[in-house]
Kinemage of the C-alpha trace (Angstrom):
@kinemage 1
@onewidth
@group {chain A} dominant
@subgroup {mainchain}
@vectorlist {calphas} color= white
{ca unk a 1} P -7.446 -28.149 -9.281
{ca unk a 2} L -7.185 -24.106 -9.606
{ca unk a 3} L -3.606 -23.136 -9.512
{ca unk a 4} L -1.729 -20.103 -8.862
{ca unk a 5} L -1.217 -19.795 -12.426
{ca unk a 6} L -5.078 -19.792 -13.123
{ca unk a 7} L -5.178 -17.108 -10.631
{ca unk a 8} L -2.983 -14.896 -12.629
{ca unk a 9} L -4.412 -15.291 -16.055
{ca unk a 10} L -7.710 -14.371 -13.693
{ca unk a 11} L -6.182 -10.988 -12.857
{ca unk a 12} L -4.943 -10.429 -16.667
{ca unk a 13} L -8.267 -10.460 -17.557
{ca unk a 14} L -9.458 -7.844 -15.016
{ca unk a 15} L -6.387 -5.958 -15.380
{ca unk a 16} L -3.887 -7.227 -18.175
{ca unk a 17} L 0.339 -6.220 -17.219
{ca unk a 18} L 0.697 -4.743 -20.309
{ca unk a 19} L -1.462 -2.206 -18.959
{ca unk a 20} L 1.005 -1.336 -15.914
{ca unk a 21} L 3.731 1.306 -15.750
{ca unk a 22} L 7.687 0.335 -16.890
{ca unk a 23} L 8.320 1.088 -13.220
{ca unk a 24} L 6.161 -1.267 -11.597
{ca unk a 25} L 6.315 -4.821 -10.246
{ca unk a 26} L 3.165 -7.558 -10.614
{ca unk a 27} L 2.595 -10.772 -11.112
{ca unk a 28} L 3.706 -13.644 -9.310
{ca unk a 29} L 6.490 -12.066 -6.474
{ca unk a 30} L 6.678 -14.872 -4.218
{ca unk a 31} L 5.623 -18.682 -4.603
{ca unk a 32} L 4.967 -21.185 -7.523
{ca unk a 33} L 2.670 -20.821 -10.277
{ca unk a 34} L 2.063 -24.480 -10.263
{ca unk a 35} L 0.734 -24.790 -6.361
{ca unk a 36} L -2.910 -25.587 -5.851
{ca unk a 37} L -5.064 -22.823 -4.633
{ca unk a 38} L -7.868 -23.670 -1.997
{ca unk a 39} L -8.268 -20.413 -0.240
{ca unk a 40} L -7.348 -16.872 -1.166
{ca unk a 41} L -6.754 -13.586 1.263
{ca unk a 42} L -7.499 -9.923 -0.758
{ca unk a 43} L -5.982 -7.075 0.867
{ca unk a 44} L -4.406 -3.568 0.079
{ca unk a 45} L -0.723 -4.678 0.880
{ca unk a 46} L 1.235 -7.407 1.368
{ca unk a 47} L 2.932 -6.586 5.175
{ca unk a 48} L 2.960 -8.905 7.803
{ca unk a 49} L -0.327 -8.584 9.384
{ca unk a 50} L -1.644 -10.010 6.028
{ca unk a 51} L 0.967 -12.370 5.971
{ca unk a 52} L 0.123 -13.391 9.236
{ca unk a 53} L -3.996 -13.400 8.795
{ca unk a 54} L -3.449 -15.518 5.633
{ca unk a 55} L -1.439 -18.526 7.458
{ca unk a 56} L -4.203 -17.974 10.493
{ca unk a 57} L -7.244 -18.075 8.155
{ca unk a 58} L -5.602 -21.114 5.785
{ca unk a 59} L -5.075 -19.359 2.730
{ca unk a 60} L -2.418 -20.037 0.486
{ca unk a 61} L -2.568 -17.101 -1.500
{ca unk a 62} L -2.570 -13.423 -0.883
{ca unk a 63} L -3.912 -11.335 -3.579
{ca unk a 64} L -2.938 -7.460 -3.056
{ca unk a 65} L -2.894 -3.949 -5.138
{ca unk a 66} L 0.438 -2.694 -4.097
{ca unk a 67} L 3.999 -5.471 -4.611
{ca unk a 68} L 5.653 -7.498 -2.176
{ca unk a 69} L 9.044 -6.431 -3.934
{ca unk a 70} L 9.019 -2.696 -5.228
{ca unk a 71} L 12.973 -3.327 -6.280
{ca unk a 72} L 15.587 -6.179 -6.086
{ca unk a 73} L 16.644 -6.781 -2.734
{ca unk a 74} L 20.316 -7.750 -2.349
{ca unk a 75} L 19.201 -10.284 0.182
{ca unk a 76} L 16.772 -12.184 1.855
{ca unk a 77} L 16.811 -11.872 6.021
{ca unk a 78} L 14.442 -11.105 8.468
{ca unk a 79} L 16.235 -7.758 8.892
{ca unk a 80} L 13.289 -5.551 7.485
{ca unk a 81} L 9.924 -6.646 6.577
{ca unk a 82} L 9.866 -7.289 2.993
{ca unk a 83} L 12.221 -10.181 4.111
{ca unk a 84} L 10.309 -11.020 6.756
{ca unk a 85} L 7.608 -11.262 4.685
{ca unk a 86} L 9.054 -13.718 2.035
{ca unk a 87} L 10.267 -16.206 4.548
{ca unk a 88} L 6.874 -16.390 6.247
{ca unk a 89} L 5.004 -16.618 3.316
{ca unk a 90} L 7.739 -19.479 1.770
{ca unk a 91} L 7.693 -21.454 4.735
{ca unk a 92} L 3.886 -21.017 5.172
{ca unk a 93} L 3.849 -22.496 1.612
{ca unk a 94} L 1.583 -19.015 0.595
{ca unk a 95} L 2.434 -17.099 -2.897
{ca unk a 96} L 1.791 -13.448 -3.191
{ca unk a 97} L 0.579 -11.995 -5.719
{ca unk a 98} L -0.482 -8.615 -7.023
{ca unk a 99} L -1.729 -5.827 -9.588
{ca unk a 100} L -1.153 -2.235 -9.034
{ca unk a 101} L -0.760 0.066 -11.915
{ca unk a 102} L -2.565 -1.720 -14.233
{ca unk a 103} L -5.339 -1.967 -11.762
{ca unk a 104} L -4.945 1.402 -11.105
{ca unk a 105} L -5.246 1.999 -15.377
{ca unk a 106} L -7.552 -0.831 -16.057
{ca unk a 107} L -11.393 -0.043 -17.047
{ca unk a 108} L -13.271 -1.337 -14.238
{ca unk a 109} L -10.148 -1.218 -11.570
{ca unk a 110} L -9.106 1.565 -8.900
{ca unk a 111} L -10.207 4.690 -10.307
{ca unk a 112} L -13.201 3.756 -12.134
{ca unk a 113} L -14.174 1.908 -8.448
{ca unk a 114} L -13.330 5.569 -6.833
{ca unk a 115} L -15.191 7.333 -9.242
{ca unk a 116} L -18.368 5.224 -8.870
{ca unk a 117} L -18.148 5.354 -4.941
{ca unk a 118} L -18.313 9.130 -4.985
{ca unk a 119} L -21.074 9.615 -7.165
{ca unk a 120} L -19.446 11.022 -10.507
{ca unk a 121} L -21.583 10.655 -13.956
{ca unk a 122} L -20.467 10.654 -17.237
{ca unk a 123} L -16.621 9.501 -16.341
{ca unk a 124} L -14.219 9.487 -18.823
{ca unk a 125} L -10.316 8.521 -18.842
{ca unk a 126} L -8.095 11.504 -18.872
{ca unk a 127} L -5.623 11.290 -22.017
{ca unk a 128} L -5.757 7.418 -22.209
{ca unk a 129} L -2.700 5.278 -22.733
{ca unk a 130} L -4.033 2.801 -25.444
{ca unk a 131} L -7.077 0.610 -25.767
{ca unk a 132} L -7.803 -3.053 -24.562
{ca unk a 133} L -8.575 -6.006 -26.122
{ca unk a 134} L -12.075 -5.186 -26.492
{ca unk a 135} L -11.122 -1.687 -27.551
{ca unk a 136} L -11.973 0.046 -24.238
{ca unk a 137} L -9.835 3.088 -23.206
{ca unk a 138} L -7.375 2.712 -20.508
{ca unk a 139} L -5.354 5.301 -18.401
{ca unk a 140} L -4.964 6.354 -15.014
{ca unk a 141} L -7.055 9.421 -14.236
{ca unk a 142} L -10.973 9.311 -13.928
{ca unk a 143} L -12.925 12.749 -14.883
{ca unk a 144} L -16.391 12.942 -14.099
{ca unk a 145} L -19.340 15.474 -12.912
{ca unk a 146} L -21.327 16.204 -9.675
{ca unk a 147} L -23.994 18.271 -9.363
{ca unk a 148} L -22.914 21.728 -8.383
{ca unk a 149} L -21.949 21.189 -4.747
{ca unk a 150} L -20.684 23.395 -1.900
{ca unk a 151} L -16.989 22.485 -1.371
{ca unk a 152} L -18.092 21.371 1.986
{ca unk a 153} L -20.578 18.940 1.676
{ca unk a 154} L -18.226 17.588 -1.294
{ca unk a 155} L -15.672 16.818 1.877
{ca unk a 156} L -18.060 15.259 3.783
{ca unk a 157} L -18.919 12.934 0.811
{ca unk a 158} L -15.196 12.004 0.195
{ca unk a 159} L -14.740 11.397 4.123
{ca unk a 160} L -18.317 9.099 3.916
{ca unk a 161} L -18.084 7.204 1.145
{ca unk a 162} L -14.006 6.465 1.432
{ca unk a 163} L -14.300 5.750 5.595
{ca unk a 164} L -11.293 8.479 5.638
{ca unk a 165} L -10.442 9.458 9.353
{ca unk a 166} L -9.582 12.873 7.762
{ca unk a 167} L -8.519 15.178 4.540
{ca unk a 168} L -6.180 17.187 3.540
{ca unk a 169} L -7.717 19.791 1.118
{ca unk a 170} L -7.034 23.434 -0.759
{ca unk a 171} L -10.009 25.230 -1.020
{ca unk a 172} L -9.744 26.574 -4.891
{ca unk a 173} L -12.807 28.863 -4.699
{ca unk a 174} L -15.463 27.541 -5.925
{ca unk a 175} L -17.875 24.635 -5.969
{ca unk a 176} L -17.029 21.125 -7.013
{ca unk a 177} L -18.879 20.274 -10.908
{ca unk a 178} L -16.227 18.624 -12.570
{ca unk a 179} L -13.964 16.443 -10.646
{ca unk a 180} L -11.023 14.281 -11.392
{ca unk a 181} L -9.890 11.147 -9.488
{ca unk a 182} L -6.716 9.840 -8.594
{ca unk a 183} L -5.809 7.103 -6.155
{ca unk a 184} L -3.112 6.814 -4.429
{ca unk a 185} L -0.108 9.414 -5.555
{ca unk a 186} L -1.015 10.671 -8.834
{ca unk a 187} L -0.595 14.701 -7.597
{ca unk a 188} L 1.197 14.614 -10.771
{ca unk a 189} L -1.354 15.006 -13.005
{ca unk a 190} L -2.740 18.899 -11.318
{ca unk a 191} L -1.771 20.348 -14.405
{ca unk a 192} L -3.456 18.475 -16.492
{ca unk a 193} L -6.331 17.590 -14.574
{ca unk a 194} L -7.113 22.190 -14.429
{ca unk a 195} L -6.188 21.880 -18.202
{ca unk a 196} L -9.282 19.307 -18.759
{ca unk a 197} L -11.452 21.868 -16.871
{ca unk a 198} L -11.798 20.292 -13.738
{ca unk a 199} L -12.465 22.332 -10.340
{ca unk a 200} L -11.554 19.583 -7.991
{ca unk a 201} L -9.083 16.404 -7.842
{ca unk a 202} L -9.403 13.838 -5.088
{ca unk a 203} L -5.953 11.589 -4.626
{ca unk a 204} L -2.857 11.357 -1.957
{ca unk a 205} L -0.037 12.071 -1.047
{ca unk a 206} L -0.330 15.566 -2.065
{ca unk a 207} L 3.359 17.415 -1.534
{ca unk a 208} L 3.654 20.941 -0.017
{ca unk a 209} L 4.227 22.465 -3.143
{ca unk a 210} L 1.663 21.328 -4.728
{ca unk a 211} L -1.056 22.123 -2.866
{ca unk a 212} L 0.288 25.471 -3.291
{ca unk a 213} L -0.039 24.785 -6.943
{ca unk a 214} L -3.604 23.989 -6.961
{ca unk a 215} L -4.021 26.946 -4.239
{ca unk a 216} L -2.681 29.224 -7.178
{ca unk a 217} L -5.063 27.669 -10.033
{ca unk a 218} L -8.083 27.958 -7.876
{ca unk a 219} L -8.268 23.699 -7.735
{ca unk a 220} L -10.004 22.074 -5.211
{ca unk a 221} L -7.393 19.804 -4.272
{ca unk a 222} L -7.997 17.022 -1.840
{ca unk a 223} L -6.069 14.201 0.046
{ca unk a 224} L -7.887 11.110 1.150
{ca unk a 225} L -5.012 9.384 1.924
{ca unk a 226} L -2.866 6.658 -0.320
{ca unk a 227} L -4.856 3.748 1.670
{ca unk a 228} L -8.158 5.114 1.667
{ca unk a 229} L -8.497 5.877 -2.347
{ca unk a 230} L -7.049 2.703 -3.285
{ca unk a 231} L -8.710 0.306 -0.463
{ca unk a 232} L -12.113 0.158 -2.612
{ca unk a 233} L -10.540 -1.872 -4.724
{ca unk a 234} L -9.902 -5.048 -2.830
{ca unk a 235} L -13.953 -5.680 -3.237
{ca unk a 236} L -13.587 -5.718 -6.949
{ca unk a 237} L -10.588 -8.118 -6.716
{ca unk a 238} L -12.494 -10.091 -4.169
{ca unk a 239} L -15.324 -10.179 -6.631
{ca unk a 240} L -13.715 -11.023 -9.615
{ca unk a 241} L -12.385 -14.110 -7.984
{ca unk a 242} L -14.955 -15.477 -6.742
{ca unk a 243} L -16.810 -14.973 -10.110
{ca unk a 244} L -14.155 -16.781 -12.001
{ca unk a 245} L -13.298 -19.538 -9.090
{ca unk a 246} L -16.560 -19.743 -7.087
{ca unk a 247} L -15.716 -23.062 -5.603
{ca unk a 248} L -12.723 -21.357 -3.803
{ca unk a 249} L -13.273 -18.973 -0.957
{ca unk a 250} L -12.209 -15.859 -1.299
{ca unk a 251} L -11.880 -13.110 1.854
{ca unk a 252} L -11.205 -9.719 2.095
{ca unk a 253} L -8.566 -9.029 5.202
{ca unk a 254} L -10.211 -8.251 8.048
{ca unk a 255} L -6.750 -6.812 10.153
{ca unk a 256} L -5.547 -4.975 7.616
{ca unk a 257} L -5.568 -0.849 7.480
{ca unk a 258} L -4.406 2.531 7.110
{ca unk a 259} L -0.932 2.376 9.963
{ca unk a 260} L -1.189 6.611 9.709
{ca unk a 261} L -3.285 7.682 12.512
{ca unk a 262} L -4.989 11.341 13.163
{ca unk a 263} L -5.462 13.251 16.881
């Protein structure tokens, strides 16, 4: 019988914790590592329409990017929705459990998926953290090249090939070659993205200031939004487990989306 605790050691090999940041919480956040595993529900996050879709489909585990439990609570009520969630999922007998910044770091995991989907060649990691087990490079930021494209038409590729309802951009000035990759909030990394020589960087939750930065290096910055950027990667989780458990189903959520809407 798979267990939950197969599941993980699954995930460490897509995406091993050592890989995520001191910050973050993954792993096992809710459930026992020792309960049987018959059905499993991939989404994005762990909220209650996931929660919910999971006990309706019959799955008994939800696999997501982002954590149940970001920090300690002091309790455990159905007075916000992290509780909520944890009681539904514990009397639904359902575990939760996740990867996020080492997915986001991991060769293979969000930013090499983002990379791919928007068509960038030769990618690299931008100043990797360490190496893997098999030696590969790890780190969060993906740099690759286009060919020389109108600023745009590079738009309309981002908004195509990520399903994004709509961008938030900088025009820097000039056409996108070189491009950098970021999902979710990694705005950080502007600097160093124009010192590697790049002319655009596609991530989220870009601050006011800094798209005034990039508007003063002559970066194309753009914001895809935190969901859409990091969503692709629920089909590679999806399709790692069902290459290491394929007598198991495995489903991506079918509910579960973006809750920031444009008019």
């Amino acid at each position: 019988m798979t267990t939950v605790h197969d599941v993980l050691e699954a995930l460490g090999r897509l995406a091993p914790a050592s890989m995520k940041c001191d910050w973050d919480n993954v792993g096992l956040l809710c459930g026992r590592e020792g309960q049987g595993v018959h059905k499993i529900l991939v989404a994005l996050d762990p909220f209650e329409d996931v929660c919910q879709e999971a006990a309706e489909t019959g799955a008994d585990l939800i696999v997501t990017h982002h954590p149940l439990i970001f920090q300690a609570p002091k309790a455990i009520t159905d007075d916000d929705s992290v509780g909520r969630c944890i009681l539904f999922l514990a009397s639904h007998g359902i575990s939760a459990v996740n990867a996020h910044t080492n997915l986001d770091c991991a060769p293979g995991g969000v930013n090499d998926r983002l990379a791919a989907l928007l068509g960038l060649r030769n990618v690299e990691i931008l100043n990797p953290m360490g190496t893997d087990g098999q030696g590969r490079p790890y780190g969060l930021i993906r740099v690759g090249t286009v060919e020389e494209t109108p600023l745009v038409d590079f738009l309309d590729r981002v908004k195509e090939k990520l399903h994004a309802p709509g961008l938030r951009y900088v025009d820097g000035g000039k056409p996108v070659r070189r491009v950098a990759v970021g999902g979710g909030a990694c705005a950080g990394a502007i600097r160093e993205v124009y010192d590697a020589g790049c002319d655009a960087f596609v991530t989220a939750d870009v601050k006011y200031n800094q798209f005034w930065g990039a508007h003063d290096l002559g970066l194309n910055l753009i914001d895809a939004g935190h969901f859409w950027t990091e969503n692709p990667v629920c089909a590679v989780l999806a399709d790692h487990l069902r290459a290491a458990f394929p007598e198991i189903p495995v489903e991506i959520s079918k509910n579960h989306t973006d809750c920031m809407k444009f008019c």
